[in-house]
N, C-alpha and C positions, 0 to 999 in steps of 0.2 A: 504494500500500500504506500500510498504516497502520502506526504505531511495532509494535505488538506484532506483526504479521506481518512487517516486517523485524528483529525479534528474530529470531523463529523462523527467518527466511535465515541469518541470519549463524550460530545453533547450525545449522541442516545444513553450511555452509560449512565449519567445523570438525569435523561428522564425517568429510568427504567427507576433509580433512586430514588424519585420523588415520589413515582407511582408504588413502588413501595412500603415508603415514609405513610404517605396517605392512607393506605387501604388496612394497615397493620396497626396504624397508631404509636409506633414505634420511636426511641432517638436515633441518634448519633446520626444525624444526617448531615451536618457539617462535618463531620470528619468522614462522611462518605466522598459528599461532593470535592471534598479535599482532594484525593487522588484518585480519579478518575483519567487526566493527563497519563498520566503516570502506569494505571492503568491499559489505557488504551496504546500506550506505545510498547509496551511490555507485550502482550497479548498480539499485537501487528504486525510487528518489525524487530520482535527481539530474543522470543520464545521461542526454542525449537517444538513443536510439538509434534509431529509425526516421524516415524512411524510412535504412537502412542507411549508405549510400554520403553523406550529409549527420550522419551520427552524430559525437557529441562522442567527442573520442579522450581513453582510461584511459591511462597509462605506469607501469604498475610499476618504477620505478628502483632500487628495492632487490629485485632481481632473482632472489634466492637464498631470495625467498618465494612461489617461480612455485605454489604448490600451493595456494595461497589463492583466488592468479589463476584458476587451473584450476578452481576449485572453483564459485568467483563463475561464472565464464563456462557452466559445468556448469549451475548451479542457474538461473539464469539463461534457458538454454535456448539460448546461444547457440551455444557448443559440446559433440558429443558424451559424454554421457557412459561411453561404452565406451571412450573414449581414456583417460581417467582409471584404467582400468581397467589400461592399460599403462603408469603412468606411469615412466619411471626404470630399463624392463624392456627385455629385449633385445625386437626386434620391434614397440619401441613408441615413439609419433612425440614424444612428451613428456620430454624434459629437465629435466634440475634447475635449471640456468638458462634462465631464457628464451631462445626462438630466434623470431623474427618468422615462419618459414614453416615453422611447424609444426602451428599451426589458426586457427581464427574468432577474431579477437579478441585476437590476440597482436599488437600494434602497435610493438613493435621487439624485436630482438634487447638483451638485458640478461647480465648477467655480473659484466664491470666496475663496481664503483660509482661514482656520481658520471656515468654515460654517456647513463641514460634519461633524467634532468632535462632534459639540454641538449639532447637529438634532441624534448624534448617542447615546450623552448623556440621552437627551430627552426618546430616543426609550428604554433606557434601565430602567429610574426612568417609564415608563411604563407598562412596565414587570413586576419590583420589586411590584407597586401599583396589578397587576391583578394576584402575586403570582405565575408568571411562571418560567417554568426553563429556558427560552428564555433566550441569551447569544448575546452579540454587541460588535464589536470586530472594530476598527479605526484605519485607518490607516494615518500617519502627516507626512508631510514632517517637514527637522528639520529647512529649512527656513520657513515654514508656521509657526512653533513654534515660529516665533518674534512676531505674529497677536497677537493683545490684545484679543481676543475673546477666544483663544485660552485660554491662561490664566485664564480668569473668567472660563470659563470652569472647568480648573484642580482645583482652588480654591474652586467648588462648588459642584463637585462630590464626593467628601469624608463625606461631611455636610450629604448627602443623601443615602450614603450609597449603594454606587454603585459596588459593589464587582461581576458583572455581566458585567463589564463594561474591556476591554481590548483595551488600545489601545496600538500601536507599532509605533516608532519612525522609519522612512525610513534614518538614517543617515548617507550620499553617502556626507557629508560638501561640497558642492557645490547647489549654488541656482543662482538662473536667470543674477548674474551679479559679483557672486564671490565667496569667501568662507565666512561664516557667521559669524564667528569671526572678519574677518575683517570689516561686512558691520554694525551686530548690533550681538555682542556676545550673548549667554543664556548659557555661562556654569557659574558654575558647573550644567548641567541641572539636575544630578542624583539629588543630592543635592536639589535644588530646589523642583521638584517633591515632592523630600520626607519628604521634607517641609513642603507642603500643605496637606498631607496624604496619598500619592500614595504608594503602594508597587510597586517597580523598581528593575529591573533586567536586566540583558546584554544579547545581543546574537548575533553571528555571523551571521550577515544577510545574507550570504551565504551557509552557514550550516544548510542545512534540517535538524540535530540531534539538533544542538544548538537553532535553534527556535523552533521545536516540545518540547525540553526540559523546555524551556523560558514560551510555552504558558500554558502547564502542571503545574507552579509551584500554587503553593496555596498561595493566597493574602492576607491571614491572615484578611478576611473583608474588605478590601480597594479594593479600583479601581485599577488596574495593568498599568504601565507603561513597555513598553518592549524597551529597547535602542536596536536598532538593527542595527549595523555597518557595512555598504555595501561602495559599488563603482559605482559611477554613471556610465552609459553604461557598466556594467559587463557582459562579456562574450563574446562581442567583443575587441578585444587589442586594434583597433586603436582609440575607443572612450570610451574607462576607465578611468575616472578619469580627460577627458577633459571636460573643461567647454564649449566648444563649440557646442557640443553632446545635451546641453538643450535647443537650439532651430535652429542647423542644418539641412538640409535636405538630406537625402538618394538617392544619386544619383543611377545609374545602377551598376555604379564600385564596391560605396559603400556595397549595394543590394548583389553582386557576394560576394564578399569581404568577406561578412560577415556570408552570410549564409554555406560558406566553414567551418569557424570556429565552424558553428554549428551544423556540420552533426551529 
């Protein structure tokens, strides 16, 4: 696909979000609409996915944005979209957190923050041992980034040599109750990272070119960090950048409101 037709993935990825938000009653739909970009370039131009059973493995770790995931995987074609249709509903196999054995494409159970990183760690020093080109790619919120697990994590992935190993920073600086500097800082995070041995790079987490360009870069042997600098509820106005958006609910107005903006 090309840039502008992975635009237009990532706006349905975020309808698909809204119309979920709405029908479920649901939160976290700012930290859905957050990486959706990110999303949709991952999923278009970045993932190996066939033959299936040799497919590079996605890890949503910030797990409490499973409607993004559902959405990607939706548009995608990988999994149903009539599931989507139940999502959060009685009768229906989709969660608000991710559960690994609930469809196509859900490759572990999430919840916990700071739990996917390290099961995608894992998945990846297992590759490395069975000599495949298999690729694992994580995705962190940058409040999940104060988890200490988190942590031991990045300290222990460069020991092992994990240059198969990508993960990308969703940083939208808004978490469950404020900005993260104010609650428990981590910068200079670049710094930090590259501390422990990460190769780190920036990217506009907006920017299909700037994160296809971000995941292409060569990690010199190291494990890759991608700092990717979003806006939580991007792509609606009226819940950009408000902290309210991370565990509000989608009324009908809302619902109108929004999917206008996203024709």
């Amino acid at each position: 696909m090309n840039i502008e037709q992975i635009r237009a993935v990532a706006t349905n990825i975020r309808r698909e979000i809204i119309e979920m938000a709405y029908r479920s009653g649901g939160p976290h739909v700012g930290s859905a609409l957050s990486c959706a970009d990110i999303l949709a370039t991952l999923y278009f131009s970045t993932l190996r996915l066939e033959p299936w059973v040799q497919r590079d493995i996605f890890i949503l770790s910030k797990a409490h944005a499973a409607m993004a995931l559902y959405a990607a995987l939706s548009v995608s074609g990988i999994m149903s979209s009539e599931l989507l249709k139940k999502y959060c509903q009685d009768e229906g196999s989709l969660p608000a957190h991710l559960d690994l054995m609930t469809g196509q494409g859900i490759e572990c159970s999430g919840g916990s923050l700071g739990h996917g990183f390290n099961i995608g760690l894992g998945m990846a020093y297992g590759f490395k041992r069975q000599m495949s080109s298999r690729r694992v790619y994580a995705l962190i919120g940058d409040g999940e980034s104060q988890e200490g697990s988190v942590w031991e994590g990045a300290l222990f992935a460069p020991k092992l040599g994990l240059d198969n190993f990508t993960a990308i920073m969703d940083y939208n600086n808004l978490q469950g109750y404020g900005r993260p500097q104010d609650l428990c800082s981590f910068e200079p995070v670049a710094a930090k990272w590259e501390a422990f041995g990460w190769h780190v790079c920036l990217a506009d987490g907006h920017d299909c070119r700037s994160i296809q360009q971000a995941l292409a870069e060569k990690s010199m042997g190291k494990p890759k960090l991608i700092i990717a600098r979003t806006i939580k509820g991007k792509g609606v106005s009226f819940m950009e950048n408000e902290l309210i958006w991370h565990y509000y609910i989608v009324t009908r107005e809302h619902w109108k409101n929004a999917l206008k903006e996203l024709r």
